[in-house]
C-alpha positions as CSV (number, residue, x, y, z in Angstrom):
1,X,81.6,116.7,90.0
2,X,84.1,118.1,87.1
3,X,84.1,121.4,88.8
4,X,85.7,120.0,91.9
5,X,87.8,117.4,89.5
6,X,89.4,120.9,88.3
7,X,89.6,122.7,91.7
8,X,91.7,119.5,93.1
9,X,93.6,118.6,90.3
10,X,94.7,122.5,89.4
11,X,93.4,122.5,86.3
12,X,92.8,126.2,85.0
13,X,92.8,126.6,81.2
14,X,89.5,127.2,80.2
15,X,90.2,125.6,76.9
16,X,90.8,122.2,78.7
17,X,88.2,122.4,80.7
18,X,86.2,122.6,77.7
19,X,87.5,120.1,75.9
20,X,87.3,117.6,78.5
21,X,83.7,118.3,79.3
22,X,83.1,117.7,75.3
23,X,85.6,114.7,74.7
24,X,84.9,112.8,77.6
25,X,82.6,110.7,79.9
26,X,81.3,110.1,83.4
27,X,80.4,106.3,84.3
28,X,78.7,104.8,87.3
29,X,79.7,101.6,88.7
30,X,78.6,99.2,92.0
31,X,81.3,97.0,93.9
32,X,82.4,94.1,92.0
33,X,82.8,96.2,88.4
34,X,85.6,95.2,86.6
35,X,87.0,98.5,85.2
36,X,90.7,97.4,83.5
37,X,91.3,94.0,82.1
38,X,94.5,92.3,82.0
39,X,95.9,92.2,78.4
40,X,93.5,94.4,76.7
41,X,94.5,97.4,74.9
42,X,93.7,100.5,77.4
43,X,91.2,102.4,74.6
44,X,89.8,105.2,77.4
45,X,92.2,106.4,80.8
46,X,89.6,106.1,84.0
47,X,90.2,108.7,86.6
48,X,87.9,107.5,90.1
49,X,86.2,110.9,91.0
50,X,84.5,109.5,94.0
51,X,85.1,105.8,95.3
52,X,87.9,103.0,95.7
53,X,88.9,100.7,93.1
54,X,91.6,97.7,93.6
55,X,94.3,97.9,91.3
56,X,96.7,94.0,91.1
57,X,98.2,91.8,89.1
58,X,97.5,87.7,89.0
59,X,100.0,85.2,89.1
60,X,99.1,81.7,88.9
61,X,96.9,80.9,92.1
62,X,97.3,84.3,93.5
63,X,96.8,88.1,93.5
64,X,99.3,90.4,94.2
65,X,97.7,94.0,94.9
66,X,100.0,97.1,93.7
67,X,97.5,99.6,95.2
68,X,94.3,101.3,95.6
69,X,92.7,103.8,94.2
70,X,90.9,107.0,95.9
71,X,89.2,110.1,94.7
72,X,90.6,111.7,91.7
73,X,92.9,109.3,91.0
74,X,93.7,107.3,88.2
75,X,95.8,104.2,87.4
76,X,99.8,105.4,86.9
77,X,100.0,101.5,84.7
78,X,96.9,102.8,82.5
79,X,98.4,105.8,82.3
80,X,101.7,105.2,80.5
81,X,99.8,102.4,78.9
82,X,97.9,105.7,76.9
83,X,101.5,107.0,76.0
84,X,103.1,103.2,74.4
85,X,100.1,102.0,72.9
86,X,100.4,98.7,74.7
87,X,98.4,96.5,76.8
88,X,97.2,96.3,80.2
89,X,99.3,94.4,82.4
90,X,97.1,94.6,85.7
91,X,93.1,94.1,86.9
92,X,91.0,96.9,88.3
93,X,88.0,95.9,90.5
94,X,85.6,98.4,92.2
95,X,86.0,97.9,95.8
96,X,82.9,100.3,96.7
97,X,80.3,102.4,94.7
98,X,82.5,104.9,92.0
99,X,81.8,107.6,89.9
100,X,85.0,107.4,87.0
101,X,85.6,109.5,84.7
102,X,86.7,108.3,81.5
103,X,88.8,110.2,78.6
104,X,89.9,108.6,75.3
105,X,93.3,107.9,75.0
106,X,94.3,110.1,72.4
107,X,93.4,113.1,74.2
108,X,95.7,111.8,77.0
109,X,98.5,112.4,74.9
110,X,97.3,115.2,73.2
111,X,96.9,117.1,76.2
112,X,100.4,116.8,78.1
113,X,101.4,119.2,74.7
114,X,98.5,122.0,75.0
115,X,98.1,122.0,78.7
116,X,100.5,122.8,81.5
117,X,97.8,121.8,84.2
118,X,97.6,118.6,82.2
119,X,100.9,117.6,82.0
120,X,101.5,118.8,86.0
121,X,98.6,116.0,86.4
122,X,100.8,113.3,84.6
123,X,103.4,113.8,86.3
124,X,102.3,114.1,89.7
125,X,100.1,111.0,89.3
126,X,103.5,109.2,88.3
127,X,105.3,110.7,91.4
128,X,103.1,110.0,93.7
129,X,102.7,106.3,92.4
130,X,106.3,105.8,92.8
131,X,106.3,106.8,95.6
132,X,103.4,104.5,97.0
133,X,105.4,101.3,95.0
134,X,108.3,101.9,96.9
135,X,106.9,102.1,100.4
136,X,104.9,98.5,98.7
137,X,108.6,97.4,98.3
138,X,109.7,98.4,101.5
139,X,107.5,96.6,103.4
140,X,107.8,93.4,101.6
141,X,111.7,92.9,101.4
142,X,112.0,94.5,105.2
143,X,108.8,93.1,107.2
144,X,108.3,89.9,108.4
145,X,104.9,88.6,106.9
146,X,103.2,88.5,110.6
147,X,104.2,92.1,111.3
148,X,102.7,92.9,107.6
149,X,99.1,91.2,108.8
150,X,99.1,92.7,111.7
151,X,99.5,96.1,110.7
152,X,96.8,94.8,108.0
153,X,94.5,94.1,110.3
154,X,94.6,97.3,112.6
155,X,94.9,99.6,109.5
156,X,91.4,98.1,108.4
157,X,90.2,98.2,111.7
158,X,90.8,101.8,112.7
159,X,89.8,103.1,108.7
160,X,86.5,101.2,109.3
161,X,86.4,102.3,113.2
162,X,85.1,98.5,113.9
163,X,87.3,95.6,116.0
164,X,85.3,92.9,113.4
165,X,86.3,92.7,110.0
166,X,84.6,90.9,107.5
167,X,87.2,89.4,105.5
168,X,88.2,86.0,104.1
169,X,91.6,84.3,104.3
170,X,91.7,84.4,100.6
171,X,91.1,88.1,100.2
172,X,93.5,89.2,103.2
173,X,96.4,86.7,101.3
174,X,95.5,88.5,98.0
175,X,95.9,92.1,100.0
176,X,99.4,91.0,101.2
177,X,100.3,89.1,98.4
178,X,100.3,85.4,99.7
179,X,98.9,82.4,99.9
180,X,95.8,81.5,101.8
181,X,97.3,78.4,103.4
182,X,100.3,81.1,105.1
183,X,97.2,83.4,106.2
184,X,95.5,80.9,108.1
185,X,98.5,79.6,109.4
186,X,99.4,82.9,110.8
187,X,95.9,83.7,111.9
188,X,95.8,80.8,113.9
189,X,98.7,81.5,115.7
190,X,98.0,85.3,116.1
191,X,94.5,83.8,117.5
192,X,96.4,81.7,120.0
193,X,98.5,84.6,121.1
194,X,94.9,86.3,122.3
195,X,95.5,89.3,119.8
196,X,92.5,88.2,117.7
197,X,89.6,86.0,117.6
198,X,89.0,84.1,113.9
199,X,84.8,83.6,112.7
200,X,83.1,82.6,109.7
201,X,84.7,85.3,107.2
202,X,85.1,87.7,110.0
203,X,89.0,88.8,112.3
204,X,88.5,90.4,115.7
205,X,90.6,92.8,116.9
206,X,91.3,91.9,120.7
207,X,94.1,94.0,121.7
């Protein structure tokens, strides 16, 4: 599993691979995990080598997601959490079964000095983030909330390659970062439309 952490990541200093087969750790966890706590100090920086894991924030009665995470990648929050010392200001859940690899803090930091690769991983992770926060942004100052759920809905549909999803009102508000009440309101009127067909915990996709 490192060896193809190190291929995809461009790590090529044999002395970091070394040292991070030495300093750090590999940890199993099933759906439901909870990986990052809000306002805890982040001790260990998790990199997902094989899984998805939810990464949002709560506010109040709701949960606002800021993304997902895939295979080798790691929280950009956590991240620059490792270089300020400071606390955690989001929640990370394991959406489905992950492998994560976990390296102590002060290696973090050490690293970005000793190793180019390293510091090309920082950055990119940033970068890449960014980039994903802005498109976040995008849609939610530009989109009309019913053109936001529906593009929900057949994203999930076609990355699952099923027309039922099995999903709550409460989890697809927390996914678009509303209120359960506006979901069902819209839901029923997307259902009266004919585009969908509402079940117990479960959206159709009609057309």
């Amino acid at each position: 599993m490192l060896d193809l952490f190190f291929k995809q990541l461009h790590i090529h200093e044999e002395e970091l691979k070394k040292e991070i087969k030495q300093q750090s750790y590999i940890t199993e966890h099933a759906k439901g995990d909870l990986l990052i706590k809000t306002n805890e100090y982040i001790q260990v920086l998790k990199i997902v080598l094989k899984g998805k894991v939810r990464v949002f924030q709560e506010s109040e009665d709701r949960e606002v997601l800021i993304y997902y995470l895939g295979d080798m990648e790691t929280c950009t929050l956590s991240l620059s959490a490792c270089f300020d010392d400071c606390k955690s200001n989001v929640k990370a859940i394991v959406e489905e079964p992950s492998i994560v690899l976990n390296i102590p803090v002060r290696f973090v930091k050490d690293w970005c000095f000793k190793y180019k690769s390293w510091n090309n991983f920082n950055i990119n992770t940033f970068r890449e983030s960014y980039q994903v926060l802005m498109e976040s942004y995008a849609r939610l100052a530009f989109k009309p909330l019913r053109e936001r759920l529906l593009e929900y809905l057949l994203e999930e549909s076609q990355n699952l390659n099923q027309k039922i999803l099995q999903r709550s009102h409460q989890q697809i508000a927390n996914e678009l970062g509303t209120t359960r009440e506006v979901v069902s309101r819209l839901l029923k009127k997307l259902e009266k439309e004919e585009l969908i067909r509402l079940g117990q915990k479960s959206v159709e996709i009609l057309k």
